[in-house]
C-alpha positions in Angstrom: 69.2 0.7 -25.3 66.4 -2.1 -25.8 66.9 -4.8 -28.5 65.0 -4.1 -31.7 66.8 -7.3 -33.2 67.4 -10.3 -31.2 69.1 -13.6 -31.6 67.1 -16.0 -33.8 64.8 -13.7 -35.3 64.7 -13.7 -39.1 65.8 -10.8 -40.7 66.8 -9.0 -44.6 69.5 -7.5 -45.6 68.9 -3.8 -46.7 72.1 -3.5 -47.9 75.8 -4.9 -48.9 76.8 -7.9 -51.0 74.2 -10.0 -49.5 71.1 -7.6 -50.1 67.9 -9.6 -50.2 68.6 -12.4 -48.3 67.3 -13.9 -45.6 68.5 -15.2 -42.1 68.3 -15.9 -38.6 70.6 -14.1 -36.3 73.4 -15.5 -34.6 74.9 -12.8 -32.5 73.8 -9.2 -31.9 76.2 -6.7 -29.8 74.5 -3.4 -29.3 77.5 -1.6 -27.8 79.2 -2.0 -31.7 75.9 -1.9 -32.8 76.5 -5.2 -35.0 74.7 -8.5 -35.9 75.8 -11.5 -37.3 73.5 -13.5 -39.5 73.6 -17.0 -40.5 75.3 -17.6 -43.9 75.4 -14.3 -44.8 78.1 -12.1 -45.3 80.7 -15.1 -45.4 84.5 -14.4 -45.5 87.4 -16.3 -45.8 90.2 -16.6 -42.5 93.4 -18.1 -42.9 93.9 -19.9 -39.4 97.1 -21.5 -37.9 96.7 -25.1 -36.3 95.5 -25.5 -33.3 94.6 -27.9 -30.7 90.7 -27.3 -31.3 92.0 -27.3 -35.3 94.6 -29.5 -36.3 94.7 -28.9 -40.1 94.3 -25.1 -39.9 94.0 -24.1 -43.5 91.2 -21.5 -44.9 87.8 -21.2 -43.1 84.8 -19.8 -44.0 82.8 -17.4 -41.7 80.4 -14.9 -40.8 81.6 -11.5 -40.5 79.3 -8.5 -38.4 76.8 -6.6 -40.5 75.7 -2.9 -39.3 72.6 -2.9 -36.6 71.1 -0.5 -39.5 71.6 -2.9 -42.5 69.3 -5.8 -41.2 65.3 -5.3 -41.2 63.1 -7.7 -38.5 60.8 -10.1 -40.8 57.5 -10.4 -39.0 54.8 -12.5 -41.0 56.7 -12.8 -44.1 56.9 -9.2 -44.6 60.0 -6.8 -43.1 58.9 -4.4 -40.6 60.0 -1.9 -38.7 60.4 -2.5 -35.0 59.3 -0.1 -32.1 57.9 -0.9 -28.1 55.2 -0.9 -26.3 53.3 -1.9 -23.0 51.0 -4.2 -22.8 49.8 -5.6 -19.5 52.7 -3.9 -17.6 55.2 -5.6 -19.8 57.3 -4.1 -22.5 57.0 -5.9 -26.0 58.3 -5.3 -29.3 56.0 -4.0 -31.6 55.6 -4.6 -35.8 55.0 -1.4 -37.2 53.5 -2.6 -40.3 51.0 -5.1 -39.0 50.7 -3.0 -35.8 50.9 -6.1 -33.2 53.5 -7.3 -30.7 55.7 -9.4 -32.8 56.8 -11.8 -29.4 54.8 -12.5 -26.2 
């Protein structure tokens, strides 16, 4: 399956805790069908001490979001995100302001 969100693109949150706000992605696995946004959806992880972490203690980080809760922001507006070709290559395309959002 192609890659309707990919990492660094800004995108909203549609739904959770975190509805409303804005980020750029981190991480995107398409085989759990999850994304992981920066600063958003934060939770807390006890963690032992380690050699990379010698104080352990409580950390904060992001946690996975659903693929279907995230919406791609293309011109300061969310849009949905299909494909097309355009000179023999396949591009992602906005659906709102029908034009290839990269290349």
């Amino acid at each position: 399956m192609a890659a309707k969100v990919r990492v660094g693109d800004t995108v909203q949150i549609l739904a959770g805790k975190d509805r409303g706000a804005r980020g750029a992605v981190l991480r995107v696995d398409l085989g759990k069908m999850k994304v992981v946004v920066e600063r958003i959806n934060l939770v807390k992880k006890h963690q032992k001490p380690s050699t990379a972490n010698r104080q352990g203690g409580i950390i904060e980080r992001e946690a996975p979001l659903s693929l279907s809760n995230v919406a791609v922001i293309h011109k300061g507006e969310k849009t949905r995100v299909g494909f097309r070709t355009v000179d023999g290559k396949k591009v992602r395309w906005s659906k709102k302001h029908d034009e290839a959002i990269d290349g």
